[in-house]
RODO-2510 file (C-alpha; in nm, 4 decimals, decimal comma):
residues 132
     n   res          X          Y          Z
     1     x    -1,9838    22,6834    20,1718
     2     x    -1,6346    22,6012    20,0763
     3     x    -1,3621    22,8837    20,1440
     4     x    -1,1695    22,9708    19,8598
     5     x    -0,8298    23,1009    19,8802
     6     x    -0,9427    23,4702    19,8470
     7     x    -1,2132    23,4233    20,0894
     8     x    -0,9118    23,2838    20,3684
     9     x    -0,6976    23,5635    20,3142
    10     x    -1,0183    23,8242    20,3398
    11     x    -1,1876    23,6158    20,6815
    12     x    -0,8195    23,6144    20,7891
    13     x    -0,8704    23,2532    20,9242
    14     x    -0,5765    23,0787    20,9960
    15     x    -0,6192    22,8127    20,7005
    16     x    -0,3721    22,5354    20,5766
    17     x    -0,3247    22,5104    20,2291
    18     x    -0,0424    22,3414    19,9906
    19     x     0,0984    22,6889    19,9826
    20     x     0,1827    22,6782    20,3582
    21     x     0,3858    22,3117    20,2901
    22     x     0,5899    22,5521    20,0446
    23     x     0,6396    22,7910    20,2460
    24     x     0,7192    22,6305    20,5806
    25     x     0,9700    22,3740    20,5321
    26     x     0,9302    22,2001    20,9007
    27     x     0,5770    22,0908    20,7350
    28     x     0,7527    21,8578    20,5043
    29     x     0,8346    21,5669    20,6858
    30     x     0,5135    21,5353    20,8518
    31     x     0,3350    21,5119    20,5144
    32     x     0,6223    21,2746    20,3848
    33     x     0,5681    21,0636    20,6365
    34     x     0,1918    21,0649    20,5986
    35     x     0,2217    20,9928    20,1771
    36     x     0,4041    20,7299    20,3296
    37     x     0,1939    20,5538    20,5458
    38     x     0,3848    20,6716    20,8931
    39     x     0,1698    20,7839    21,1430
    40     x     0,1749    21,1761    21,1730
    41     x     0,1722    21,4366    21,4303
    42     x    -0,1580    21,6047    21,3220
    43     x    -0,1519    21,8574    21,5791
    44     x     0,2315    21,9782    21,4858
    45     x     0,1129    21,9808    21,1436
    46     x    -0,2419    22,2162    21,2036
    47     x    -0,0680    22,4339    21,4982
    48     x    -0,1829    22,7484    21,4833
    49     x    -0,4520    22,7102    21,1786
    50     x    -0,7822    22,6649    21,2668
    51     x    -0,8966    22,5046    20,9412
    52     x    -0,7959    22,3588    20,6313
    53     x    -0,8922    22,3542    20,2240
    54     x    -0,7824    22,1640    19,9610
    55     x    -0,4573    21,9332    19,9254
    56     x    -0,2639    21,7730    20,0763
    57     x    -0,5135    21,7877    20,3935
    58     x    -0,8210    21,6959    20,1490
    59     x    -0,6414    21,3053    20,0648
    60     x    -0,6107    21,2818    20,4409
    61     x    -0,9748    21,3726    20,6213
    62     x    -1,0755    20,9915    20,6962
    63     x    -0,7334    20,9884    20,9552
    64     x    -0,8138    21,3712    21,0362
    65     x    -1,2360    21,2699    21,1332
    66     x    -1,0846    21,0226    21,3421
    67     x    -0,8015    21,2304    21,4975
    68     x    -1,0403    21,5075    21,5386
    69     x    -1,3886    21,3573    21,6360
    70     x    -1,5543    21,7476    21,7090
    71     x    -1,4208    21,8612    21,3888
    72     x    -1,6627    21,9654    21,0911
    73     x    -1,5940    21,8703    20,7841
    74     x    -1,7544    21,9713    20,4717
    75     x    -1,7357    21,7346    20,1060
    76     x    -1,7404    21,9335    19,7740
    77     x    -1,8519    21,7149    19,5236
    78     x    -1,7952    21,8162    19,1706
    79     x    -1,8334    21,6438    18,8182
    80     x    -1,4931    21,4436    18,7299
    81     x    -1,4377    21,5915    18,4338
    82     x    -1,4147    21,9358    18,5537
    83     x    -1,2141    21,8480    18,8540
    84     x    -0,9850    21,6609    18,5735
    85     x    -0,9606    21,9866    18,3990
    86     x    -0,8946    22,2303    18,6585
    87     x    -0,5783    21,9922    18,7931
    88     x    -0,4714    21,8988    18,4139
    89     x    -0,4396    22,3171    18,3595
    90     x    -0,2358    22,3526    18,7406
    91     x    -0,1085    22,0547    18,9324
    92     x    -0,0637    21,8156    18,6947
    93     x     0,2064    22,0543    18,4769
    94     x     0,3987    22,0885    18,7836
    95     x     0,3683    21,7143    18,9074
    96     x     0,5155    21,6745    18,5284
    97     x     0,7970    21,8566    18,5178
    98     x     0,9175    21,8091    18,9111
    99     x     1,1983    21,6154    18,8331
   100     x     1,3605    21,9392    18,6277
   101     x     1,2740    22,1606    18,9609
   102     x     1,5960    22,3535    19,0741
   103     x     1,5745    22,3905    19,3983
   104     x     1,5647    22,0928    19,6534
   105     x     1,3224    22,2054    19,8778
   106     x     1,0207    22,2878    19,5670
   107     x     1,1322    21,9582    19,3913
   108     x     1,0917    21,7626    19,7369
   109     x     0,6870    21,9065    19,8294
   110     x     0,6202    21,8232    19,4433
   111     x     0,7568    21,4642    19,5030
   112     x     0,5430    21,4227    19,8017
   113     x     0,2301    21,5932    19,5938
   114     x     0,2950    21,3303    19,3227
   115     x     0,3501    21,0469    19,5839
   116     x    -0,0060    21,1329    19,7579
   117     x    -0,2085    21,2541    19,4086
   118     x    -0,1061    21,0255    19,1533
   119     x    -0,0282    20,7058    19,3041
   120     x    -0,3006    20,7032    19,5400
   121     x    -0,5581    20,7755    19,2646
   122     x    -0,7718    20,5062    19,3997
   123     x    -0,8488    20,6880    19,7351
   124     x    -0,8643    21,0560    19,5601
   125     x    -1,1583    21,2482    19,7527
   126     x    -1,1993    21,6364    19,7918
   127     x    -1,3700    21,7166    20,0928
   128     x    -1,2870    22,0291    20,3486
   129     x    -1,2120    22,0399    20,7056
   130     x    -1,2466    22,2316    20,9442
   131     x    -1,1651    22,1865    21,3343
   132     x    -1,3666    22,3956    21,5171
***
């Protein structure tokens, strides 16, 4: 089973989600440093969830298996094309226009989205973990 963002918000699990790296800046640098190959704090950047969905935490679950060896983690495979067209209709337009982003702090988690999305395409995976 894969929990969707409704489904978090109704369990009331503490789950990480892109929408947390918006709206806690102090998450930031740890996922700049990880698009950037630095070695990360993972337990700064998971205090206080207990499990995770979807980007940027999905790109990352080799390093999180092996920085979390109890932790279950669950793969949701589906066909390429629809994957294609569900981020072509959401984070694609925003990875597009980024650069035209007001605000520094928006513009700055899209830059880091587009660094870890688009110009890692060849290690792009969607799996879902959970450290319990």
């Amino acid at each position: 089973m894969v929990i969707g963002q409704h489904d978090r918000k109704l369990l009331m699990i503490p789950c990480h989600h892109m929408e947390d790296v918006f709206a806690n800046p102090a998450q930031l640098p740890n996922w700049q440093a990880a698009a950037d190959g630095q070695q990360v704090d993972w337990d700064e950047v998971f205090a206080g969830y207990n499990t995770a969905v979807d980007w940027p935490t999905a790109h990352y679950w080799r390093e999180l298996a092996a920085f979390y060896p109890d932790a279950q983690i669950l793969l949701s495979v589906r066909p390429a094309g629809r994957w294609w067209e569900s981020f072509s209709g959401t984070i694609k337009k925003i990875l597009e226009i980024r650069s035209t982003i007001p605000d520094a702090y928006p513009r700055s988690v899209t830059d880091m989205a587009n660094k870890i999305i688009l110009l890692r395409q060849d290690e792009l995976v969607a799996p879902r973990i959970s450290a319990t």
